[in-house]
C-alpha positions as CSV (number, residue, x, y, z in Angstrom):
1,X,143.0,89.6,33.9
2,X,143.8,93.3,33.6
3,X,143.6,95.8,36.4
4,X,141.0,97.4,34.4
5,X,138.6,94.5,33.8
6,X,139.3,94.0,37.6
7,X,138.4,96.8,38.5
8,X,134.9,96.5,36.6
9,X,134.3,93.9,37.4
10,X,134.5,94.7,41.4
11,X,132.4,97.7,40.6
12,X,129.9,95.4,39.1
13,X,129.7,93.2,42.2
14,X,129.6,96.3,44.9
15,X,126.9,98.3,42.8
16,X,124.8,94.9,42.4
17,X,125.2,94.2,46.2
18,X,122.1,94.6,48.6
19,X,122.5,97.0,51.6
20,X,123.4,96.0,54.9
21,X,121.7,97.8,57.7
22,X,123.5,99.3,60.1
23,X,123.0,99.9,64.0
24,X,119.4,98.0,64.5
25,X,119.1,96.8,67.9
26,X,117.6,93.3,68.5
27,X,115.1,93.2,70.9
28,X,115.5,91.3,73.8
29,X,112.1,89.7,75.2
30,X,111.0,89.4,78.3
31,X,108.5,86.8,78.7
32,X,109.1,85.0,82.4
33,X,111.3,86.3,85.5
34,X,114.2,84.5,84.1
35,X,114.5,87.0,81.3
36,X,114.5,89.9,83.2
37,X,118.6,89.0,84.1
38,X,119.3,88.0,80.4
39,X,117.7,91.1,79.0
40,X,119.0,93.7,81.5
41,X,122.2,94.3,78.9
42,X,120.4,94.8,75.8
43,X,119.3,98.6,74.8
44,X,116.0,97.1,73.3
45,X,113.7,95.3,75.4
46,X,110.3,94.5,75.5
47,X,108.8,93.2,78.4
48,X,105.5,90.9,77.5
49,X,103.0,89.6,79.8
50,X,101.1,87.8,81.1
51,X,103.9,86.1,83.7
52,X,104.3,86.0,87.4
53,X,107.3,87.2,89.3
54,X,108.2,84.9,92.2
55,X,107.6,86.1,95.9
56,X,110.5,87.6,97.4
57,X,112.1,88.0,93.7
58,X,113.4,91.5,92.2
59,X,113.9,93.1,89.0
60,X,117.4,95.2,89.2
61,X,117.7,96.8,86.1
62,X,119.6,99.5,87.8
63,X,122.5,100.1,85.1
64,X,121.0,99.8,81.6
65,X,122.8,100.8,78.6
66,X,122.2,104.3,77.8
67,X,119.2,104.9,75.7
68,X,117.5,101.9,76.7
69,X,114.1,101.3,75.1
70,X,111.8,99.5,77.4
71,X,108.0,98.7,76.3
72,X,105.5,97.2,78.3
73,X,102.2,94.9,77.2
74,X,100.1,92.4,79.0
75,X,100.5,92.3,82.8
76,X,103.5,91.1,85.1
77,X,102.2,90.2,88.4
78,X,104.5,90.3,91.3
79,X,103.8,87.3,93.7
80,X,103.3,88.5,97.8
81,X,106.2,87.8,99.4
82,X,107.8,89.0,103.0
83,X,110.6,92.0,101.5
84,X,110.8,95.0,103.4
85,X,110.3,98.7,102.7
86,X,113.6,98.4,102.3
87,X,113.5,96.7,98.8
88,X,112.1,97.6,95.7
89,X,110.0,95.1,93.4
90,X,111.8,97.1,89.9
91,X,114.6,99.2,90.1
92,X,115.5,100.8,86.8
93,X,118.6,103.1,86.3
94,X,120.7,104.7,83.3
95,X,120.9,107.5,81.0
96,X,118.3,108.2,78.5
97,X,115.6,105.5,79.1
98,X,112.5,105.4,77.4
99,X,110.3,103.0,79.4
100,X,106.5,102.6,77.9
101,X,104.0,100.9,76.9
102,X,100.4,99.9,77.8
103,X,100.7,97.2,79.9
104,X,100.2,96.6,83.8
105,X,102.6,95.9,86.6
106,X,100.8,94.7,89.3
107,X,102.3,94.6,93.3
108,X,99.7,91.9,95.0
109,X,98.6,94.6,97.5
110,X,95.8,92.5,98.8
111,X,98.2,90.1,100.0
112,X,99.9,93.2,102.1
113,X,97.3,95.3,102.6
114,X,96.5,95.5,107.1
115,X,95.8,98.8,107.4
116,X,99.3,99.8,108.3
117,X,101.2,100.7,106.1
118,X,104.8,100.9,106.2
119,X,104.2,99.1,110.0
120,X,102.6,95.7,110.1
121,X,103.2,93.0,108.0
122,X,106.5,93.4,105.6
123,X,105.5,95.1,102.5
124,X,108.2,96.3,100.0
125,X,107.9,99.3,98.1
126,X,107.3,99.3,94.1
127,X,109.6,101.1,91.9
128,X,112.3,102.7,92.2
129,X,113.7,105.1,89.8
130,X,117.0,106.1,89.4
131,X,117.0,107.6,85.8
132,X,119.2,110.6,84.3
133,X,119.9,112.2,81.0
134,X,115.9,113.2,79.4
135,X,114.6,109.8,80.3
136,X,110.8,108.9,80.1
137,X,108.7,106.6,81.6
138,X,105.2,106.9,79.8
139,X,101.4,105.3,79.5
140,X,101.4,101.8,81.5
141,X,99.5,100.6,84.7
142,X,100.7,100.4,88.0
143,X,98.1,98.5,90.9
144,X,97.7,97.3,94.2
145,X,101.1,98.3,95.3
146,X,102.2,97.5,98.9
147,X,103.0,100.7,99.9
148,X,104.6,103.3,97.8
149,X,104.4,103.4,94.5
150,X,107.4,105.4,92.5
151,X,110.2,106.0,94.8
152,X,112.4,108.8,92.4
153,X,116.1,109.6,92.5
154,X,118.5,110.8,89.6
155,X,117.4,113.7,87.5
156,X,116.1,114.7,84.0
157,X,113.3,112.5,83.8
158,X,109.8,112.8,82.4
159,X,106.7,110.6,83.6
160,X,103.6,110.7,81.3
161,X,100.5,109.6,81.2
162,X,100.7,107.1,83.7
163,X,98.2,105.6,85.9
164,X,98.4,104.5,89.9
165,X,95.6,102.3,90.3
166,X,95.2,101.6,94.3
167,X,91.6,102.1,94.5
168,X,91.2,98.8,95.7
169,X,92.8,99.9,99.1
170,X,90.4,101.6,99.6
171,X,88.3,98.6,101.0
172,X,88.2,98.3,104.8
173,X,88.5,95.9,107.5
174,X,85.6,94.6,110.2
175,X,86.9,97.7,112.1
176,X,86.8,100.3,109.3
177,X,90.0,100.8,108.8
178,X,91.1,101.5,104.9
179,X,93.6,98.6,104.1
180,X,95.4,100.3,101.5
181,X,98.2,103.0,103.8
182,X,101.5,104.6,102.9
183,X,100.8,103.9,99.0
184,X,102.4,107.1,98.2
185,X,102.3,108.0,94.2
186,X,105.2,109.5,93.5
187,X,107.7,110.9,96.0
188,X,110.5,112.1,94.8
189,X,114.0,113.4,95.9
190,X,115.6,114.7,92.9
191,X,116.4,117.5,90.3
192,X,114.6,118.3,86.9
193,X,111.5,115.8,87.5
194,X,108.5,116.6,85.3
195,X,104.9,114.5,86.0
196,X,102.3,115.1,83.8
197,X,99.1,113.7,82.4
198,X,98.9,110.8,84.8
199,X,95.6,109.1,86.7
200,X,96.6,108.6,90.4
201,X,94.2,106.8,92.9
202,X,95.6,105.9,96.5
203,X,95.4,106.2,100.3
204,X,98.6,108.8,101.2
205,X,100.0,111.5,99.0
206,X,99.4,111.8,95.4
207,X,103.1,113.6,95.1
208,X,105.5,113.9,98.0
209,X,108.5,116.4,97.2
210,X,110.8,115.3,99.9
211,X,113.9,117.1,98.5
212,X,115.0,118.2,95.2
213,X,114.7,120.9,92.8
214,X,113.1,121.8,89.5
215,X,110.1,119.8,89.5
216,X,107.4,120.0,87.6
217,X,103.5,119.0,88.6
218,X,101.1,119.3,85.6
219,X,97.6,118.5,84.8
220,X,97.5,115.3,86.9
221,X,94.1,113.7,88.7
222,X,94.4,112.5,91.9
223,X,91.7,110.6,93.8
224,X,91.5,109.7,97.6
225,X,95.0,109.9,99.5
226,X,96.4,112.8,101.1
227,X,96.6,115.2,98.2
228,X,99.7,117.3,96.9
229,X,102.7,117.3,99.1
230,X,105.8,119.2,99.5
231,X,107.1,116.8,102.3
232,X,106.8,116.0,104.7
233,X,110.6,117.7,104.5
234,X,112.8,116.8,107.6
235,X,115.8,118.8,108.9
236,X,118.5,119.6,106.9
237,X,116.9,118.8,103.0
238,X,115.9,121.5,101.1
239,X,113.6,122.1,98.1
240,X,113.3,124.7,95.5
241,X,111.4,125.5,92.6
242,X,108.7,123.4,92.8
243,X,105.0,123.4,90.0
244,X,101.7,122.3,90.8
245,X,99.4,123.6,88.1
246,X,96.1,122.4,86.4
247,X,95.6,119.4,88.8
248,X,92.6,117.9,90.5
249,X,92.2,116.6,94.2
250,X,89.1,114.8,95.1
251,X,87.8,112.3,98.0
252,X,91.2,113.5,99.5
253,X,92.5,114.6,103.2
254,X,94.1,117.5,101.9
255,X,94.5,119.6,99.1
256,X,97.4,121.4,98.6
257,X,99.7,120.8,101.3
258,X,103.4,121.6,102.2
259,X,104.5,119.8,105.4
260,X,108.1,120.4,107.6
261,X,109.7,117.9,110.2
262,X,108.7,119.3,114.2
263,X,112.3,120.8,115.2
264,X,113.7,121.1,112.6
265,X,117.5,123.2,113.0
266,X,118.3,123.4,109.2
267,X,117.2,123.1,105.7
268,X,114.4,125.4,103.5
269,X,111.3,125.1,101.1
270,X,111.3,128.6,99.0
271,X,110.1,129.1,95.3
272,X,106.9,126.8,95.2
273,X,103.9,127.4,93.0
274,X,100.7,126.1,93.1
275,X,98.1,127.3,90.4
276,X,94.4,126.0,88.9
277,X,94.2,123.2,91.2
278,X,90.7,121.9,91.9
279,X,89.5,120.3,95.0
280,X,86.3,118.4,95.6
281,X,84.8,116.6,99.1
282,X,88.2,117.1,100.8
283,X,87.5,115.9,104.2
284,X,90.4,117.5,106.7
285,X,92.4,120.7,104.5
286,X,91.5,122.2,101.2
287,X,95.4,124.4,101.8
288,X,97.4,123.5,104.6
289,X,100.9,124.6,105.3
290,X,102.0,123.4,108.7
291,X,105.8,122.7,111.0
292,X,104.9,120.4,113.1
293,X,105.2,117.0,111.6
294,X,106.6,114.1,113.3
295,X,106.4,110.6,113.2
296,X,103.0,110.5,110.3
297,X,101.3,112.8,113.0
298,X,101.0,116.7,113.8
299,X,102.5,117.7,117.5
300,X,99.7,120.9,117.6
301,X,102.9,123.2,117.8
302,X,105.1,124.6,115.4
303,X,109.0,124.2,116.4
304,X,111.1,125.3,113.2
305,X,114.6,126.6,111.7
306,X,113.0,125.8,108.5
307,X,112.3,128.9,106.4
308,X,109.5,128.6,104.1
309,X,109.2,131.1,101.9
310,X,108.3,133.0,98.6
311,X,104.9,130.2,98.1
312,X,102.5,131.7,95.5
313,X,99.2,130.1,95.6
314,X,96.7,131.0,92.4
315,X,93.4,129.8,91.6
316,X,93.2,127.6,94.2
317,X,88.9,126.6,94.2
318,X,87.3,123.7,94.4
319,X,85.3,122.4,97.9
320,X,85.5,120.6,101.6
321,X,83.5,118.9,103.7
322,X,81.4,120.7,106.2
323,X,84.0,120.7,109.1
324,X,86.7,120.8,107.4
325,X,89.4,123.9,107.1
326,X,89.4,125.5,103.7
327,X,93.1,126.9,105.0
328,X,95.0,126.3,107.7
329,X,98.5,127.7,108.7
330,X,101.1,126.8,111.7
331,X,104.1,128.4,111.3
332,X,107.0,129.4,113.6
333,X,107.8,132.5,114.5
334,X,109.1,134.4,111.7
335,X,109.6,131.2,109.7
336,X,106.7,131.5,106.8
337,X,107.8,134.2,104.5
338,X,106.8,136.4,101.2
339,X,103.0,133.9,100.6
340,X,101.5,135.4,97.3
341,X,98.1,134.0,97.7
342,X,95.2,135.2,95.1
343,X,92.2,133.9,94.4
344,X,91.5,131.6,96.7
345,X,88.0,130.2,96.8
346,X,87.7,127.0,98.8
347,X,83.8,126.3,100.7
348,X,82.7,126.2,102.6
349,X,85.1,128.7,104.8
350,X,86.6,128.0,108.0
351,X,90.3,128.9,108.5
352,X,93.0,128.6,111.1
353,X,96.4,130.4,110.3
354,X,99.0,131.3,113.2
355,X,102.1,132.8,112.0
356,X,101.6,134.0,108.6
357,X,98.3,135.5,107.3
358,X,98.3,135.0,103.7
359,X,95.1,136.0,101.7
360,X,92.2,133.3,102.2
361,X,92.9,133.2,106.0
């Protein structure tokens, strides 16, 4: 054969040839604990329910492949165990994670649940998140967690539209006491954090900035708990930069709140915002910005190196129960600095503020 007719005829072949596609990922499924392991090095996973995790079992998916895609349907219960709040029931890490879907991942926290919280009974905390690099975590369920619910490291990551479903913790014992405690929503220790659009019912704070910068707050509801936090912050962490804005606080302790560790010798909160937040029946503080936490308690006195400073408050309205402070402020000497408060309506009116006067006092 000549070179020529080879050549056509090769031609021929490659132009009647069907194409190959090129870079699809094969999803990985997760339909029982096992799979979990098997899945955790595949960049496409989806996670289907309904299936149990075993008590005292774990999900480390702490070092996906970048841009992992993680959806979620059905529900994954986690079975009560005995783990600590020192371990996590999902751990999930890596660079540019998308993690979604409408399913539910339920913690068992009626097995848990005693009234005390982080004390008591072991109870391990939910989720931990570890994620960097414009990750997202969007639209599933999370109930009946032990005690806290997102536990957030890393940076560069986006929650959406996510609900926190403790409400039953909200049931009490022959005593009284609400079983649901220290079911914190998100708290969060890290840089360039954005919530938004989430559903968040607990017993303890809806967001607790602990340390961190660059986060974002936005149009999120949150029901019962202790309301939105900065802190409580303890000695030597800092955080800056901080959004609250177009959120909703009912059946809550507090409102707005911004809490520093009693005795504290280092550290600073400056650059927070809190705007169009609406409060309804919030039984103890509609604003409260205080320096004398310790231990889950308030000493009475304010002891502080802390500086808080440059907080603007706007459009803060909403209700409290009769009793209750609309605004209350214990500061340190000198410590509480440049407060931009304006329109602050919060009923029925009864204030306390000792070192700092902002308007509303």
């Amino acid at each position: 054969m000549s070179i020529s007719l080879l050549s056509t005829v090769l031609l021929s072949v490659y132009a009647s040839a069907s194409p190959v596609a090129i870079g699809k990922r094969a999803t990985c499924t997760v339909s029982s604990y096992a799979d979990f392991a098997s899945c955790a090095s595949s960049t496409s996973i989806a996670i289907k329910g309904p299936f149990t995790v075993p008590a005292n079992s774990v999900v480390d998916w702490s070092s996906l492949s970048t841009g992992t895609t993680v959806s979620l349907t059905g529900t994954v219960t986690f079975a009560a165990g005995n783990l600590t709040t020192s371990s996590f029931l999902i751990t999930v890490g890596g660079s540019g994670i998308t993690f979604s879907g409408t399913g539910t991942l339920d913690g068992s926290g009626a097995s848990y649940w005693d009234g005390k919280g982080s004390s008591g009974v072991n109870k391990p905390k939910m989720f931990k998140v570890k994620t960097t690099g414009g990750s997202k975590f969007s639209g599933f369920t999370i109930k009946n967690t032990p005690v806290h619910c997102f536990s957030i490291s890393g940076s560069d990551t986006t929650f959406d539209g996510i609900t926190i479903n403790n409400s039953a913790g909200d049931a009490t014992n022959s005593a009284g006491t609400v079983l649901g405690h220290n079911t914190d929503g998100f708290d969060v220790s890290a840089t360039g954090i954005t919530i938004e659009n989430c559903n968040v019912h607990n017993q303890d704070d809806c967001l607790a900035v602990n340390s961190g910068s660059n986060i974002k707050f936005l149009n999120n509801n949150c029901t019962g708990g202790h309301g939105i936090s900065i802190g409580s912050v303890a000695s030597g962490a800092v955080v800056d930069s901080i959004t609250v804005s177009n959120c909703t606080v009912s059946n809550s302790a507090n409102g707005v709140r911004i809490k520093t560790d009693y005795g504290a010798t280092s550290g600073s909160v400056s650059n927070i915002v809190y705007k169009d937040i609406t409060l309804s029946n919030v039984t103890s503080y509609g604003i409260v910005v205080r320096q004398d936490y310790q231990d889950g308690s308030t000493v009475g006195t304010a002891v502080s190196d802390m500086p808080i400073t440059n907080v603007t408050l706007t459009n803060i309205h909403g209700t409290v129960k009769s009793g209750a402070y609309s605004v209350f402020v214990l500061c340190a000497t000198g410590e509480c600095k440049d407060f931009n408060w304006s329109s602050i309506s919060v009923t029925p009116k009864k204030t306390n503020c000792t070192g700092a006067a902002p308007t509303g006092c």
